[in-house]
N, C-alpha and C positions, 0 to 999 in steps of 0.2 A: 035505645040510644046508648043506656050505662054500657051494655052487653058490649054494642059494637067500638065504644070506649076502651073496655077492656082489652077486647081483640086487641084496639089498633097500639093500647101501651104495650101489650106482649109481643106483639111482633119488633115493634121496635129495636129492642136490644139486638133481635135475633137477624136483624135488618143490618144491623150497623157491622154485626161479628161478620157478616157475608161480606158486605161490602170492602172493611178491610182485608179479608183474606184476600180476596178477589185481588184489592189491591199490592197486597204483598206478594203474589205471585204474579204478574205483571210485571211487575219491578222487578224479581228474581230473572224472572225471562228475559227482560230488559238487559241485564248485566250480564247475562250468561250470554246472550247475545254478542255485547260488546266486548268481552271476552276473546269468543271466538272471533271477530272481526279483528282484533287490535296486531296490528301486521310486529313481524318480530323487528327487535329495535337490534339496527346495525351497531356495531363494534367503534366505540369512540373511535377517533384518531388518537394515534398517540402523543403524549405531552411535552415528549425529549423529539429533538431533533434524530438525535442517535437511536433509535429505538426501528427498527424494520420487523415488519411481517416476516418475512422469510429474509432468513441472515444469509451472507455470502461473505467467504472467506478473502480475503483480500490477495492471496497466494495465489488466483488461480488468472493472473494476468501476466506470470514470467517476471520479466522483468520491469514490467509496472505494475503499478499497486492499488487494488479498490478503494474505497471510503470508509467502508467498516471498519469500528472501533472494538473493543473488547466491552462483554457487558461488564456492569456496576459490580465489582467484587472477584472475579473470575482470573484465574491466572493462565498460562499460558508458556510454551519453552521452544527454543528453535536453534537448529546447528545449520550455517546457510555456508555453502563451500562457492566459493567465485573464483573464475581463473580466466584468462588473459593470454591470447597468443598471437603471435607473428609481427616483423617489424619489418622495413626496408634491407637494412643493409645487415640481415644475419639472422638470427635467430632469437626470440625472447618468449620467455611462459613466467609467468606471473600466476602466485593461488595466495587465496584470503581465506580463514575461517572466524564466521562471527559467530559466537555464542551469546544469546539474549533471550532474555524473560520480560515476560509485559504483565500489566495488571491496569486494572481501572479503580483509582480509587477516588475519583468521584463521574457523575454522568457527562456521557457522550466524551471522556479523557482518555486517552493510555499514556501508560508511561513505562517504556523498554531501556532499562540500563542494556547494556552488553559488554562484552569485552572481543578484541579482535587481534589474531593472527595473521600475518603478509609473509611471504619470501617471496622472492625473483632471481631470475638469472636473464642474461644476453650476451650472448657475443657476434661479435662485430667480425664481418667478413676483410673488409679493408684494412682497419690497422690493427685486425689479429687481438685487440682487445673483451676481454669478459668484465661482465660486472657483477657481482653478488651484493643481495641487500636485505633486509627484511628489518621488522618490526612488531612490537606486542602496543599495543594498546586499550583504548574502551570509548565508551560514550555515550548518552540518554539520550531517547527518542520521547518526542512528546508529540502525539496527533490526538486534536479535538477535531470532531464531527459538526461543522457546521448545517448542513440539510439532509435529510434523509431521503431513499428514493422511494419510498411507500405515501411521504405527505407531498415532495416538489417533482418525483416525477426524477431526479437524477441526485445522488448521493455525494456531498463536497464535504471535504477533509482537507486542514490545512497541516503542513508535518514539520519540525524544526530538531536538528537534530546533532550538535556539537560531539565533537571527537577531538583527543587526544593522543597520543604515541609517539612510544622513543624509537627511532629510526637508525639501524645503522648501515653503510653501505665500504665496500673495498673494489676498487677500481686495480685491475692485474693488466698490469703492460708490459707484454717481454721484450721491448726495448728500454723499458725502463724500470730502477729499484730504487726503492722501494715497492708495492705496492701504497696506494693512495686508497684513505680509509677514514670514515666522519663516522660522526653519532653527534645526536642532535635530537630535538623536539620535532612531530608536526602535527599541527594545530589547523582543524578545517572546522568547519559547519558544512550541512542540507538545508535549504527551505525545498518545500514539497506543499504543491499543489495538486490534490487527488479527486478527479471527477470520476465516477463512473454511471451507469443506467443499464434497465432490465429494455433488451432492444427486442427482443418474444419472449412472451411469459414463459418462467422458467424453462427457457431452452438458450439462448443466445444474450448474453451481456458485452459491454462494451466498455472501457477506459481510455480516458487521456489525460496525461499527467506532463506539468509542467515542474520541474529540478531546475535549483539553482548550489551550485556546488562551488565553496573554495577552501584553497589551505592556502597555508604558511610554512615551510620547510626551511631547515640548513640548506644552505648552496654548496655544501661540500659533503651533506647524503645524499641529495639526490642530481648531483651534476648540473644543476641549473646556475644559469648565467646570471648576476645581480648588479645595479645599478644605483640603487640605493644607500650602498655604504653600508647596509644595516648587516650582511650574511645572512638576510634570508629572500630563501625567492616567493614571490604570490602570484598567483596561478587561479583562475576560475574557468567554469564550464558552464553550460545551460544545453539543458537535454527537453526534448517535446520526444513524449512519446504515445503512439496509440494501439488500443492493442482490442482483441476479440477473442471469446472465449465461448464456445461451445458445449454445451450441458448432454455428453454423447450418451452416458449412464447417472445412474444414479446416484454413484460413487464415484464417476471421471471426469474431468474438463478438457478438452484440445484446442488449441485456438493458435493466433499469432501476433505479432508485434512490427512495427515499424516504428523506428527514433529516426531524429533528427539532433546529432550534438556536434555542439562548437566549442572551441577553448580558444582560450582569453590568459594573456598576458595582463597581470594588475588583478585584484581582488575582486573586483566587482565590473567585469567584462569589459574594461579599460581598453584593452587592443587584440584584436581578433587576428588569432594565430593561425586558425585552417576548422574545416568541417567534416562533417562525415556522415552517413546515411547506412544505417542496419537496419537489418531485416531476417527475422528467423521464428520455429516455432514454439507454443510451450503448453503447459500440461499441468494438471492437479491431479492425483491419486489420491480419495481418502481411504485410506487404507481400513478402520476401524472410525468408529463416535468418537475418539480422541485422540487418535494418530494418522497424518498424512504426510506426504511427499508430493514435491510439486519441482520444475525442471525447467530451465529457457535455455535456449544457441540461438546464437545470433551471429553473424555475418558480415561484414563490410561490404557493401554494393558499390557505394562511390561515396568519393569525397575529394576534397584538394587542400594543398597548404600555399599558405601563399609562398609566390614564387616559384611553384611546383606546379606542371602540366600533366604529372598522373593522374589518373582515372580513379586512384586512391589516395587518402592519406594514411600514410602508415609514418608520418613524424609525431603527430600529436596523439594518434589513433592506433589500433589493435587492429588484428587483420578476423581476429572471431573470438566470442567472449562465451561463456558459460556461467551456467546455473545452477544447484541445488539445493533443497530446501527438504527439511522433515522437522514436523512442528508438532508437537503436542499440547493439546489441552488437559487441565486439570479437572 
């Protein structure tokens, strides 16, 4: 009975050292188990509104404009040439150059000073009259990113955007001398509502942007008629524009655009002067990682002024407008 006493203390230890291995490796398999089961954890959402999976350049809608904002820190540069042709009674071309740089200097922000160049010419078939005009001025752009289209599905951007410039213009009348000649301030804003959405993954995206546009001008640079007493005219607009863009390579966009804009007699769309309806194509080149070129024409389809039974307006309106853009990043 001592004997099988002894046994049963020696075994013991050697009972216990079994048992816990036994169990430590169990458990190891356990976890090693769990391990391999435990599925891969998906990519938080992101915490800025502004923040997208796949960025899209905002250039590649013509002459409207995506959601995208510039990231946190990053700078940016662009020379955009605009120009303006045909009128009713004669001839008129119209070019702008804006120079502007943007930057983010805090999230889902940009903020684009620029400065901008204007001349124009027209003459008038009927009373043999030309006009010369042009202007140097500037202005800051400031668009915040309200929803991103990777968290809500479609990307919104609100845009505000004050300008300034001294104007001057010379009215030539060979029945009459002098020539007639002002200089003067003009004073406008932008508000800009910017929707855009991925309409097939990366292949076909889609924009429509809501512009509310007015100045302030002399009545004796740019010929307008005033009633106020003050010498200056005000003048607004509202543009709906929608546009689609095409993802044809990997480095190209082609797509098109239709607007709908009206001008407004009085600041804030006080009395409606006449409409108009464009229509044309447009394009993104990125040429390199940090240099592109992007392009819109657009067209007059129809419109009217009041008072007017053409099939266009070409009193308030251009008869075709143009685009170019090359923008560098830093």
């Amino acid at each position: 009975m001592t004997t099988d006493g002894r046994r049963q203390r020696r075994a013991g230890p050697i009972s216990v050292m079994t048992s816990a291995l036994a169990a430590l490796a169990v458990n190891v398999s356990a976890q090693a188990a769990d391990l391999r089961k435990k599925p891969t954890e998906s990519p938080a959402p992101a915490a800025q509104a502004c923040k997208e999976t796949a960025g899209l350049s905002p250039d590649i809608f013509g002459f409207a404009a995506g959601s995208d904002v510039a990231d946190l820190g990053s700078w940016s540069a662009g020379a955009e040439y605009g120009g303006a042709f045909g009128t009713r009674f004669g001839s008129l071309q119209s070019h702008g150059l804006k120079l502007q740089a943007s930057t983010s200097p805090f999230p889902c922000l940009e903020v684009g000073p620029s400065l901008t160049f204007g001349a124009g010419r027209s003459n008038e078939r009927i009373g043999q009259t030309s006009t010369i005009s042009n202007a140097i001025g500037g202005g800051i752009e400031f668009k915040y990113k309200l929803l991103g289209r990777s968290i809500h599905g479609i990307g919104l951007t609100l845009v505000v955007e004050p300008t300034l410039a001294r104007g001057y213009s010379r009215l030539n009348d060979p029945f009459a001398s002098p020539a007639i000649s002002g200089t003067g301030l003009l004073a406008g804003n932008t508000l800009k509502i910017l929707i855009d959405s991925e309409l097939v993954e990366d292949r076909l995206y889609g924009a429509f942007n809501v512009e509310h546009g007015l100045g302030l001008t002399r009545s004796d640079v740019n010929g307008c008629t005033t009633n106020s007493g003050s010498g200056y005219c005000r003048a607004s607009n509202l543009n709906l524009r929608a546009a689609l863009s095409l993802k044809v390579a990997d480095n190209f966009y082609f797509g098109g655009e239709v607007s709908h804009q009206r001008a407004y007699d009085g600041a804030f769309l006080n009395r409606g002067l006449g409409h108009a309806w464009f229509a044309g194509p447009n394009f993104l080149w990125q040429i390199n990682e940090k240099l592109s070129m992007n392009g819109a024409w657009a067209s007059q389809i129809a419109g009217k002024s009041n008072g007017q039974t053409n099939s266009l307006n070409l009193e308030q309106f251009n008869r075709h407008l143009a685009k170019v853009k090359l923008g560098y990043a830093f």
